[in-house]
N, C-alpha and C positions, 0 to 999 in steps of 0.2 A: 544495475537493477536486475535482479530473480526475473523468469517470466513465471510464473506456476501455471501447470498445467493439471487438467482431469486425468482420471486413471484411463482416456481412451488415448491421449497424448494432445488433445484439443486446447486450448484455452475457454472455458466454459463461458458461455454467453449471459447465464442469469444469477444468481446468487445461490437460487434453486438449487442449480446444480453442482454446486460445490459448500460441500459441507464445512461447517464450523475449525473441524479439528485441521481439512486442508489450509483453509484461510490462515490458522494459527501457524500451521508448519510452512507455509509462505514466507511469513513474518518473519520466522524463525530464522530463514534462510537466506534472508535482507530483503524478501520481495516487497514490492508499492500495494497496499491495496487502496484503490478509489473508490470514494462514495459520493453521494447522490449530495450531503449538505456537512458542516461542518459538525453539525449536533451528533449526527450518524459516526463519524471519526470519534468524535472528544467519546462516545459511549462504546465502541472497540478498544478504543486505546485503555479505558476504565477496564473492559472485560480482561483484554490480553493481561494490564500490571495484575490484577486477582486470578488469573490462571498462573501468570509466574509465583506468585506469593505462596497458591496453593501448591505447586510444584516446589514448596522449600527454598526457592530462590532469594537472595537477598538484593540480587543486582541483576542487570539488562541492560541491554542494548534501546533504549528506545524503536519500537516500530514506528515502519514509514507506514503511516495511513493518514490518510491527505485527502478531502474533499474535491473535488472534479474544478469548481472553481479555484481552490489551493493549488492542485497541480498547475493545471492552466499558470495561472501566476510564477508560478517557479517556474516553468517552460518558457517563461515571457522574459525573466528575470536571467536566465542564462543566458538567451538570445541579447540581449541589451550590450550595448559596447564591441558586438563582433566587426569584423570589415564589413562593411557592403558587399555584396554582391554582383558581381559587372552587369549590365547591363546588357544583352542580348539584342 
């Protein structure tokens, strides 16, 4: 997973502060972006495919953008089946 960072080397704390084009160039470079609900994802994931389409693109990589409770789940779902952990 990409981390993206701001142009101060930060990981930006609000959305505020990182603008459209960084989020895209995230994506671009396999990063996760999380969001607050799923409706907020399914409507990035619509903007990113109409920026590639306008960029002449015919094909993509699907972007990871994944809702906070999505991730969570997938974080839950890797963990499943590991060893236990000893007990201390």
């Amino acid at each position: 997973m990409e981390n993206c960072l701001d142009s101060t080397g930060n990981t930006p704390d609000r959305k505020e502060d990182m603008g459209m084009e960084s989020v895209w160039a995230c994506l671009e470079k396999g990063g996760t972006v999380l969001t607050v609900n799923r409706r907020l994802a399914r409507h990035l994931m619509d903007d990113f495919d109409r920026l590639q389409l306008e960029q002449g693109r015919s094909a993509w990589p699907t972007p990871d953008i994944v809702s906070l409770s999505g991730w969570l789940e997938r974080c839950w779902d890797s963990l499943v089946g590991l060893p236990d952990l000893p007990a201390e």
